[in-house]
C-alpha positions as CSV (number, residue, x, y, z in Angstrom):
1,X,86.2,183.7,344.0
2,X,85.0,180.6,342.4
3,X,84.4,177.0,344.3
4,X,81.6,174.5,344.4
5,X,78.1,174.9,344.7
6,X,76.5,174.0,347.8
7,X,73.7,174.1,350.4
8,X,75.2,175.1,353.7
9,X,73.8,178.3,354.8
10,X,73.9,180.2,358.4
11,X,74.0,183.7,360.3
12,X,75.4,186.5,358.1
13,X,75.1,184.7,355.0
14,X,74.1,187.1,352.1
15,X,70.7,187.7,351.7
16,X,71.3,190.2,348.4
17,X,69.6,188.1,345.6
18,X,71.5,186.2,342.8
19,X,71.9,185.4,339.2
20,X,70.8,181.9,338.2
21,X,71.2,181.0,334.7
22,X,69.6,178.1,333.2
23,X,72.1,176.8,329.8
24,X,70.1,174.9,328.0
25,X,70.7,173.9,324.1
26,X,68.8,176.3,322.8
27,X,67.8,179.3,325.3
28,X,70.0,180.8,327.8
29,X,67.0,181.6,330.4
30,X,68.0,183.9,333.4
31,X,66.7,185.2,336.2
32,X,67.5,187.0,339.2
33,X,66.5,185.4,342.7
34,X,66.0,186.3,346.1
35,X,66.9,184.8,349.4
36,X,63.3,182.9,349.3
37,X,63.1,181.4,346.1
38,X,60.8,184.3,344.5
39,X,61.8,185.5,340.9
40,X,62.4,189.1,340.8
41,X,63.4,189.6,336.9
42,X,64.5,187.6,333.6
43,X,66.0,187.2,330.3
44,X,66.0,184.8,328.2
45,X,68.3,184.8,324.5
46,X,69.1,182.3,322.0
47,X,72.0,180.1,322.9
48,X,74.8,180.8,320.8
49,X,76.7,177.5,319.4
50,X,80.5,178.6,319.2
51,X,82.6,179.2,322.5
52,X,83.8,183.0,322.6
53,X,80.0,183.9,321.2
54,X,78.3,181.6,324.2
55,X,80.7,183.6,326.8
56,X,79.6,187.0,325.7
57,X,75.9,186.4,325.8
58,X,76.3,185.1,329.1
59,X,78.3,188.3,330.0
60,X,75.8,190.5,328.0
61,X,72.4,188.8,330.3
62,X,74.5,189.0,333.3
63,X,75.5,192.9,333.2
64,X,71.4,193.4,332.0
65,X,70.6,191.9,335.1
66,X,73.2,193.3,337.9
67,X,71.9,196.7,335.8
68,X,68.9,196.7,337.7
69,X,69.3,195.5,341.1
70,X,72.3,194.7,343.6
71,X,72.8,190.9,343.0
72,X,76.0,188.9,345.1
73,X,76.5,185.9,342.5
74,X,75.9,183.7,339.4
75,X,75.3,180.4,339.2
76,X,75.4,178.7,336.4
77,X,73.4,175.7,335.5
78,X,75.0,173.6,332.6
79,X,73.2,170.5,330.6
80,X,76.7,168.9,330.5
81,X,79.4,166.9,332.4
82,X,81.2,168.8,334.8
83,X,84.1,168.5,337.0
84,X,83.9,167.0,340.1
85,X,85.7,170.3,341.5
86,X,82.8,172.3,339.6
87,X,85.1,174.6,337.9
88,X,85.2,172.8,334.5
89,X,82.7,172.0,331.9
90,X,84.3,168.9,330.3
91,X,81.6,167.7,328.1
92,X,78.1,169.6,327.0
93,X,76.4,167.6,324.1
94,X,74.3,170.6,323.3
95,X,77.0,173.6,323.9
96,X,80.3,174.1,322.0
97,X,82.5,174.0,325.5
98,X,84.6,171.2,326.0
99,X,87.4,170.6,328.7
100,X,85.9,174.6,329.6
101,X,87.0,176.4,332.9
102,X,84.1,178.6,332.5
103,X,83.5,180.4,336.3
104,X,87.2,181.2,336.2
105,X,86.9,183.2,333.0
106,X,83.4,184.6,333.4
107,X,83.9,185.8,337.2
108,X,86.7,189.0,336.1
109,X,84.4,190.0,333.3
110,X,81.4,190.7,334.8
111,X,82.7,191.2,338.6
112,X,81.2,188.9,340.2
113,X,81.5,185.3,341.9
114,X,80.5,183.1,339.3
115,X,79.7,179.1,340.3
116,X,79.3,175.9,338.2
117,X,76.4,173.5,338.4
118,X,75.0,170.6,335.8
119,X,71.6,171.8,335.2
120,X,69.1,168.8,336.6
121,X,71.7,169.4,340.1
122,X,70.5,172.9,340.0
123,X,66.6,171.8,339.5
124,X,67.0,169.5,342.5
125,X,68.5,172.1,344.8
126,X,65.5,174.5,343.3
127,X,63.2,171.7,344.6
128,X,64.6,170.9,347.6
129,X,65.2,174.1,349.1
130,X,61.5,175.7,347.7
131,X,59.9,172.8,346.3
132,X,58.8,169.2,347.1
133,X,61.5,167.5,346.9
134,X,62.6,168.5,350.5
135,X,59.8,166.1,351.6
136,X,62.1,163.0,350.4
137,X,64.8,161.4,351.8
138,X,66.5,159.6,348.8
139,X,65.0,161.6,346.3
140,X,65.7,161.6,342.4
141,X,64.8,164.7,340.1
142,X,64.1,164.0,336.5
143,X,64.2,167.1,334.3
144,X,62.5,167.0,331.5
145,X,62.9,169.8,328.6
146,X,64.8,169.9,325.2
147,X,66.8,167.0,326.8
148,X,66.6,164.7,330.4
149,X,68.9,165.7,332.9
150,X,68.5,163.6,336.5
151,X,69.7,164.4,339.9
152,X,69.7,162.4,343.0
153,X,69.9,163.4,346.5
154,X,70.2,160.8,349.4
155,X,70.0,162.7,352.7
156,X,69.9,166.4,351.5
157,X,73.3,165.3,349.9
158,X,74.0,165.5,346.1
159,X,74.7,162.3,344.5
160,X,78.0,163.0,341.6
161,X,79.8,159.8,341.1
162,X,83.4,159.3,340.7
163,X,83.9,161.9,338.2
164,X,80.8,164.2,338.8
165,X,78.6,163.2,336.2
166,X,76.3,161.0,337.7
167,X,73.4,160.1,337.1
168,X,73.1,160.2,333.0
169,X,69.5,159.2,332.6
170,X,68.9,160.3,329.2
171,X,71.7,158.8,327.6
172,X,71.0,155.1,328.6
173,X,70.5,153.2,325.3
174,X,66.7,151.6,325.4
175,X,66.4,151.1,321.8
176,X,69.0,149.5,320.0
177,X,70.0,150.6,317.3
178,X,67.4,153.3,317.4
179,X,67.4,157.4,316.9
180,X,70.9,159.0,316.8
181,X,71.9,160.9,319.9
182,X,73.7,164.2,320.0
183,X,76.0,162.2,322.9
184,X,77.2,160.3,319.8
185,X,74.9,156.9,321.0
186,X,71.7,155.9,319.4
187,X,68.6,155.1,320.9
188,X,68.9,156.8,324.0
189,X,66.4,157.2,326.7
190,X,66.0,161.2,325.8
191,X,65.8,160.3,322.1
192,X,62.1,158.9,323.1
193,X,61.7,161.1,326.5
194,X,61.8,164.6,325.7
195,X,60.2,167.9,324.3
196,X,62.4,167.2,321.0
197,X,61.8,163.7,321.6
198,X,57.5,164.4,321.7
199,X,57.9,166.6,318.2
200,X,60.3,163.7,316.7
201,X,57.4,161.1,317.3
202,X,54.8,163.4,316.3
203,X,56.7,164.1,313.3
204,X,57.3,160.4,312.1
205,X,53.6,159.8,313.0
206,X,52.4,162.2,310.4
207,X,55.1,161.0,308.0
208,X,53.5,157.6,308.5
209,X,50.2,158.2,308.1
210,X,50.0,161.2,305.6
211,X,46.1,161.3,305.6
212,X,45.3,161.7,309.2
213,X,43.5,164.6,309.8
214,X,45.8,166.9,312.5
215,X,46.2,170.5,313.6
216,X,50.0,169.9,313.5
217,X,52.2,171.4,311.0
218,X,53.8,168.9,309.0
219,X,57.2,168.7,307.4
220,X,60.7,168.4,308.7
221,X,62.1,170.6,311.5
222,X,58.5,172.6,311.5
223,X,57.3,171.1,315.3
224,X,58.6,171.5,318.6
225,X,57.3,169.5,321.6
226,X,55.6,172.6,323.4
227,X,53.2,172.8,319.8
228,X,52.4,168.9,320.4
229,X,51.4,169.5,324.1
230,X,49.6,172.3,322.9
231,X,47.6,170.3,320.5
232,X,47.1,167.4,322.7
233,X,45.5,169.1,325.3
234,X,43.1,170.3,322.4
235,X,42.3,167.0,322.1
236,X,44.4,166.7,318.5
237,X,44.6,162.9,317.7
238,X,48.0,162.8,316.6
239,X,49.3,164.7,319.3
240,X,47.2,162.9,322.0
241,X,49.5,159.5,320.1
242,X,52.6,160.9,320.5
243,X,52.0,161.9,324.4
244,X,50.6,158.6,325.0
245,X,54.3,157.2,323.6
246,X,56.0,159.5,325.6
247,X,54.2,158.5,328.8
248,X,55.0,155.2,328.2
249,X,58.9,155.9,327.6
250,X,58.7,158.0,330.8
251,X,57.3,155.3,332.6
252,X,60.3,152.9,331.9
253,X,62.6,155.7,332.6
254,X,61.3,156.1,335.9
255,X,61.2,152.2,336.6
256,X,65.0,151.9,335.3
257,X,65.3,155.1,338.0
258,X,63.7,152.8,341.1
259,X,65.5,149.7,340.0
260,X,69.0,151.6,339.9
261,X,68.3,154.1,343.3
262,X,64.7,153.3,344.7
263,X,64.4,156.8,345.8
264,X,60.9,157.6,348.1
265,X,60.3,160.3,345.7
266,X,61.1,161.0,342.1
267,X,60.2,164.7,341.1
268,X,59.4,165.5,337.3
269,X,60.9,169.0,336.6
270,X,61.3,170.6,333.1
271,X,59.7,172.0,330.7
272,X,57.5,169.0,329.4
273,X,56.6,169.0,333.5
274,X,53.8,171.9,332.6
275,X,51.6,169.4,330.2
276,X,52.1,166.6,333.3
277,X,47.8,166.2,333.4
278,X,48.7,164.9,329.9
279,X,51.1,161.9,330.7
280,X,52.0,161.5,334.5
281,X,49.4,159.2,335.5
282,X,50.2,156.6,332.6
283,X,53.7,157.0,333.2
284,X,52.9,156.1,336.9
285,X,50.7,152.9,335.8
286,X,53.7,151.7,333.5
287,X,56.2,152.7,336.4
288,X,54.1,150.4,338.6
289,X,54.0,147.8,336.3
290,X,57.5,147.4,335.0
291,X,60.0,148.4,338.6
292,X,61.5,144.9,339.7
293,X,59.4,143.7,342.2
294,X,56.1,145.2,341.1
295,X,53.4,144.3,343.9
296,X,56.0,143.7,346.8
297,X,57.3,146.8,346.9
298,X,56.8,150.0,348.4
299,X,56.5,152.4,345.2
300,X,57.9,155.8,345.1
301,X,56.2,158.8,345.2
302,X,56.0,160.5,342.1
303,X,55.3,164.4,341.8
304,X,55.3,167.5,339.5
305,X,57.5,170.2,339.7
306,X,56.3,172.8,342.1
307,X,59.0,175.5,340.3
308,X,58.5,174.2,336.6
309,X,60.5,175.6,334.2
310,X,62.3,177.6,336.7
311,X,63.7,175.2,338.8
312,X,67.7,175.1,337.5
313,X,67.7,178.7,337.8
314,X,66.1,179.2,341.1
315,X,68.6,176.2,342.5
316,X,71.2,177.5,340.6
317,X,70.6,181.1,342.0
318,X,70.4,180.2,345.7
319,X,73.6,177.2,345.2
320,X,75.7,180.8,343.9
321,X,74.2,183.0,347.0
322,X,75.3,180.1,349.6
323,X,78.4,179.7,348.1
324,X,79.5,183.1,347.9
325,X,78.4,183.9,351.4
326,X,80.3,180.5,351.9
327,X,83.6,182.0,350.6
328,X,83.1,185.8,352.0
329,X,85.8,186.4,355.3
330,X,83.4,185.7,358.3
331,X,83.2,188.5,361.2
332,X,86.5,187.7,362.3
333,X,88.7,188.0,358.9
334,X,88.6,184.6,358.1
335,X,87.1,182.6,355.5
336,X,84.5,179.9,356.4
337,X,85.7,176.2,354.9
338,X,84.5,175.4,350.7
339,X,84.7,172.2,349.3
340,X,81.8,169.4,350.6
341,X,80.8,171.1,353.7
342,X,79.1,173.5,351.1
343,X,78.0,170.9,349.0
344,X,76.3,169.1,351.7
345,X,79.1,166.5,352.1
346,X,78.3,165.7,348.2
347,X,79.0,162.0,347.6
């Protein structure tokens, strides 16, 4: 009952809504999804950090959900490598599975069709299907939230490289020798570009400079990156610093992003996406500035989340409902074809 995620859709498919869960390093956030994007419930728990406890909560959010309404499948959207096939997680820097086959041992426990998706794949389906990233033809998502996840879809087709973890944004070194990475690198990209990374530079800003005056609470481990954006929009000093440097790091993310692809469109999803009025038009002038070529080239579009922080489970939601129509016998006791004609013909 389990195969890959995918976009094809047709007459007859299911139209009972589905379970997308975004797995993030700290929250499990889950919600249950309709046939047109819209959120109907959600649930949102602590991310366990130990393998058997991470499976249960999953189980425990999925029976809360299928509780209160009919629901057809789960999708599952994973900050992590994962197998080309989609049934394995083999590598999650911020989750204790490794080398996992996770839909196989979810689906018996909680009954129901369970699919695997990397998390920023699952934000780009979210934005294609119900958000603007369906107005692109080569189109790269960046997600930006406790980490950076990326996605890139050329045609309507998912991008996965050879072993179906392309592309790892976040972990490209920028800094050497810089702030060690949970991926086991220093000085990566997410290090600098992300709601821990926002907090970590706030942080070492106020360890710097003791007597600045700032609404920030000071000492280690006590601020998080929403509490930055929080204060910057305020108009807190400090804070208003430390989103100016992340805007900047942004901004050679997204020029390392058009050098590599030179997508039409880049779409800024996650989290951090919500404070965009605080950093997206600098990241846009440094963008413009640094891409190879700047001045005689066409630019990409760049745009904010329409789906924010619900993106990976709303794509991961409707990915599961496809699929599992996908898989179901068709009218005449057959089953309809898996593999890359539901993935779009993924590359």
């Amino acid at each position: 009952m389990t195969g890959p995620a995918g976009i094809a859709d047709g007459p007859g498919a299911d139209d009972h809504p589905a379970i997308g869960i975004d797995i993030g390093g700290t929250n499990l956030r889950a919600a249950v999804v309709d046939a047109a994007g819209a959120v109907l419930d959600t649930v949102s728990v602590g991310t366990p950090h130990d393998p058997a406890s991470l499976d249960t909560a999953l189980v425990d959010v999925i029976g809360t959900l299928a509780a209160r309404r009919p629901v057809s499948a789960v999708g599952l959207a994973v900050a992590g490598f994962i197998s080309r096939d989609q049934q394995v997680v083999r590598f999650a820097p911020h989750l204790p599975w490794r080398d996992s086959a996770v839909p196989a041992r979810l689906a018996p426990r909680v009954g129901l069709p369970v699919y695997l998706e990397h998390d920023a794949n699952s934000a780009a389906w979210g934005e294609m299907w119900f958000g603007p990233a369906g107005s692109g033809e080569n189109v790269a998502v960046v997600a930006i939230g406790t980490v950076i996840g990326a996605a890139l879809l050329i045609g309507g087709t998912m991008y996965r490289g050879s072993n179906g973890v392309a592309p790892e944004l976040g972990h490209l070194p920028v800094v050497p020798g810089g702030r060690p990475c949970a991926c086991g690198k220093s000085g990566c990209l997410e290090r600098y570009c992300s709601g821990t990374a926002l907090a970590a530079t706030a942080d070492a800003m106020l360890a710097a400079a003791p007597e600045r005056a700032s609404s920030l609470p000071r000492g280690a481990g006590a601020l998080t990156g929403a509490a930055v954006a929080e204060a910057a929009a305020a108009g807190d000093g400090v804070a208003r610093e430390a989103m100016s440097d992340f805007a900047q790091w942004l901004g050679v993310g997204l020029s390392i992003v058009a050098d590599v692809f030179d997508p039409d469109l880049i779409v800024v999803a996650g989290g951090v996406a919500a404070s965009a009025p605080l950093f997206l038009d600098d990241a846009r002038r440094v963008y413009a500035g640094m891409v190879t070529g700047a001045g005689h080239r066409r630019l990409a579009r760049i745009r904010r989340s329409e789906l924010g922080v619900a993106a990976a489970m709303i794509g991961a939601a409707e990915s599961a409902r496809r699929s599992a129509a996908a898989d179901a016998p068709d009218r005449h006791g057959g089953a309809q074809e898996g593999g890359a004609a539901r993935d779009g013909g993924a590359q």
